[in-house]
PANUFI-408656 format. One record per residue (C-alpha): residue in three letters; x, y, z. Coordinates in steps of 0.05 Angstrom, whole numbers, plus 32768, in hexadecimal, padded with zeros to 4 digits. Last residue first. Example, Ala and Ser with C-alpha at 12.3 -4.5 7.8 and 13.67 -1.06 7.14 Angstrom:
<nodes>
SER81117FEB808F ALA80F67FA6809C 
</nodes>
This chain:
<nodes>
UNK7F0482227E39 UNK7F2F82567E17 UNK7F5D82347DED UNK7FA3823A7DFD UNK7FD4825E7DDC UNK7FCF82A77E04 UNK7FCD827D7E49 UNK801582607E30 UNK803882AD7E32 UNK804882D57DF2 UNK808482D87DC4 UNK808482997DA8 UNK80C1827B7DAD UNK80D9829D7DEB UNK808F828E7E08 UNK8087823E7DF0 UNK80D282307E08 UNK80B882137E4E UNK808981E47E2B UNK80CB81C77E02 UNK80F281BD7E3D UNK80BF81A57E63 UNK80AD816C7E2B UNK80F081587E2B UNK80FB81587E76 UNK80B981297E70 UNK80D281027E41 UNK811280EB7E63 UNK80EC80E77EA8 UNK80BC80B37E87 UNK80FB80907E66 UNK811980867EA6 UNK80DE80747EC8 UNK80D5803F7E93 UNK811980257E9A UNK811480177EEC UNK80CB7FF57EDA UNK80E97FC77EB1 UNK81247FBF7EDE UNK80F77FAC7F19 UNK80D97F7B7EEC UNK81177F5B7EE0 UNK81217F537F25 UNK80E07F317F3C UNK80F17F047F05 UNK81317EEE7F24 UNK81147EF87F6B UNK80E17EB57F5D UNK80A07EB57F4D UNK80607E9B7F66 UNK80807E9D7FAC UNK80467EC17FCE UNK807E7EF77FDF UNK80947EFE7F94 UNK80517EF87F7D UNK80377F387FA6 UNK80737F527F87 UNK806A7F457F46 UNK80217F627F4C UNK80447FAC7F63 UNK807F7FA67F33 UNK803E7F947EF1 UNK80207FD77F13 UNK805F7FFA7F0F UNK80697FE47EC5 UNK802C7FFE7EB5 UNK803280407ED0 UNK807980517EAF UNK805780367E6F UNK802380647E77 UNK804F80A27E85 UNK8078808F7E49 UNK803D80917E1C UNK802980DB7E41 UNK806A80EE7E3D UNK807780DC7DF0 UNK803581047DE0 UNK804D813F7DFD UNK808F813A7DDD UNK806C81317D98 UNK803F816F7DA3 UNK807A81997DBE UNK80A381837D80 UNK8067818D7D50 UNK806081D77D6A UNK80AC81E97D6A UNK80B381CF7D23 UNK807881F87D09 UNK808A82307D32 UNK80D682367D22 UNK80C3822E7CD0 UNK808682677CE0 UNK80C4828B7D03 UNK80F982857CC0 UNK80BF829E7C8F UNK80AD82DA7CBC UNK80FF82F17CBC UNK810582DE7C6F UNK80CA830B7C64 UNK80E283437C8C UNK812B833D7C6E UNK80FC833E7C24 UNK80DD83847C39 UNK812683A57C51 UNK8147838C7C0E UNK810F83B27BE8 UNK811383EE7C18 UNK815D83F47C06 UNK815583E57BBA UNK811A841E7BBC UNK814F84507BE3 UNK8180843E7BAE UNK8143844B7B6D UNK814184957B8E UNK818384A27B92 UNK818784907B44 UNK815084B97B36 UNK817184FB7B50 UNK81B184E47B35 UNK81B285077AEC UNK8184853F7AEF UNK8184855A7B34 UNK81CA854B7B38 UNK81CC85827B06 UNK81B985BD7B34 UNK817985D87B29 UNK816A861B7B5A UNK812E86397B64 UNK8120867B7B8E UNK80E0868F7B9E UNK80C786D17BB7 UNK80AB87017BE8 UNK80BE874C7BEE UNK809D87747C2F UNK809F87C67C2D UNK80B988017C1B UNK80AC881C7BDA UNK80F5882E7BB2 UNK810188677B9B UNK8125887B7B5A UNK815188AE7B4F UNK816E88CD7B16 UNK81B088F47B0A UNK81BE89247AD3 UNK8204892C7AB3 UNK81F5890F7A78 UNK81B6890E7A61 UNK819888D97A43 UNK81C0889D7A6B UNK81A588C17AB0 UNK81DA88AA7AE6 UNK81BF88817B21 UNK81A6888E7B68 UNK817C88587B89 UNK815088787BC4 UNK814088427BF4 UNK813D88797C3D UNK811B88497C6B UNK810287FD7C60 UNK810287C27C3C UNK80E5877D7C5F UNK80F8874A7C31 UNK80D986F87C35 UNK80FF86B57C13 UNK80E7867B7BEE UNK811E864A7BE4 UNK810F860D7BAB UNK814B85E07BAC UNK814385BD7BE9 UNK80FA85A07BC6 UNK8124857B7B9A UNK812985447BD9 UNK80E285397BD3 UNK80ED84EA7BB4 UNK812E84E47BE4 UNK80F684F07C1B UNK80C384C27C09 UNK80FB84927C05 UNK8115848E7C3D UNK80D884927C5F UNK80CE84537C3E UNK810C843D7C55 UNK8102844E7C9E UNK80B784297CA3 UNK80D883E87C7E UNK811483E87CB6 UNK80E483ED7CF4 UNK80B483B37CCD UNK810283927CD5 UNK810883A07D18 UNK80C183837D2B UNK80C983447D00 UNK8101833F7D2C UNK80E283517D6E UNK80AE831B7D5D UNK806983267D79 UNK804A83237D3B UNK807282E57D20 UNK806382BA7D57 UNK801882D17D63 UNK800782C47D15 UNK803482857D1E UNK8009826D7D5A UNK7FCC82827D29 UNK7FE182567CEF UNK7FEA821A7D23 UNK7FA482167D40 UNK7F9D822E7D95 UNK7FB082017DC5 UNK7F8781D27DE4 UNK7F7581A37DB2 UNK7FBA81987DAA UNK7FCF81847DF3 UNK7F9681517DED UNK7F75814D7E37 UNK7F8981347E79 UNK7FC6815C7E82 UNK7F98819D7E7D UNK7FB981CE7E55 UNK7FCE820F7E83 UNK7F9B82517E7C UNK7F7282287EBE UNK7FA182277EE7 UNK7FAA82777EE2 UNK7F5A82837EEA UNK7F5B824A7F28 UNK7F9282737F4B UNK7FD5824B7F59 UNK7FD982287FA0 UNK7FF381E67F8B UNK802181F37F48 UNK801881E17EFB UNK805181E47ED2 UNK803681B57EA3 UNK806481817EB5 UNK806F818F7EEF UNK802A81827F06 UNK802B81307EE9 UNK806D81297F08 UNK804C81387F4B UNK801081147F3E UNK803C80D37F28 UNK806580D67F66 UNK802D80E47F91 UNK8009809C7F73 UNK8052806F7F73 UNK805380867FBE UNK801180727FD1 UNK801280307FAF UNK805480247FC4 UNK8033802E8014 UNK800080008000 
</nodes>
């Protein structure tokens, strides 16, 4: 009785751990974890949207939108760069203006002109050549640049849905592999338990009581083996994907 109790805490404690689940938690927070009883993949939410979290919430994919923004800017701005060469400019005249000159029809006589006082606005336009032969060429450079900047995004969202897809499938497999290994771990301590009982009723002998121990030695082994695997993985769901576990589940 007293293996019985054992082998049962040992099992409900390794069954916790696994899912990260602790005594004492609220019931809204235990509740966002997968329940160890049902299909991990049932619980979570449908591939394509895991990668639509993954790659929204990726700092990379963030950068590089970051990048995009900037060379587009880019080249808005290298498209109104001629605009530097148009100057407008405002006069204020004022006070004594008279402009003495000599009178071409009569020599000897001066005229004078005067001036009105006031405010002078213009434009001023200037065309240098650069304008003409490299304007356009800029402009096709900060298109190559925002080009390069659009494909890096790509190539960043393209290498995360690969990450997902192989992260998701891994976790899936690893939980599956714990709960197969849990099983045999469970059925080879209930075949220890019987032999034992047979052992001391002398239906077999210590041999065979000894061979079963080793079954059920290997099968814990393997259980613990798949469950660090599957802890590893289930601890790696918010790096990879950006967001905590309770945002992948399925609300229930």
């Amino acid at each position: 009785m007293t293996l019985k109790i054992l082998a049962f805490l040992f099992l409900l404690t390794n069954s916790s751990f696994c899912y990260g689940q602790t005594a004492g938690l609220p019931q809204k927070a235990a509740s966002a974890l997968p329940d160890e009883q049902l299909d991990l993949q049932r619980q979570l939410l449908p591939l394509d949207s895991i990668i639509a979290i993954a790659v929204k919430h990726s700092p990379t994919v963030k950068f590089q939108q970051d990048v995009i923004d900037a060379d587009e800017a880019q080249v808005e701005f290298t498209r109104k760069q001629w605009s530097n060469n148009v100057i407008g400019f405002v006069n204020y005249s004022g006070g004594n203006q008279s402009i003495v000159s000599a009178d071409n029809q009569t020599p000897g006589a001066i005229a004078s002109t005067n001036i009105s006082t006031g405010i002078r606005v213009g434009i001023q336009v200037n065309l240098p050549l650069f304008e003409l032969v490299g304007r356009k060429s800029q402009v096709k450079v900060a298109k190559f640049q925002l080009n390069s900047a659009t494909s890096k995004k790509e190539e960043s969202e393209q290498s995360i849905k690969t990450l997902v897809v192989q992260f998701y499938y891994n976790l899936l497999h690893a939980n599956n592999l714990l709960a197969i290994r849990n099983e045999a771990k469970q059925s080879t301590i209930n075949q220890y338990q019987i032999a034992e009982k047979e052992f001391k009723d002398g239906i077999i002998d210590v041999g065979e009581l000894s061979r079963l121990k080793t079954i059920e030695i290997n099968a814990s082994a393997d259980f613990e083996d798949a469950k660090r695997q599957f802890s590893t993985l289930y601890g790696q769901i918010e790096p990879t994907i950006g967001v905590p576990v309770a945002r992948l589940m399925v609300k229930r």
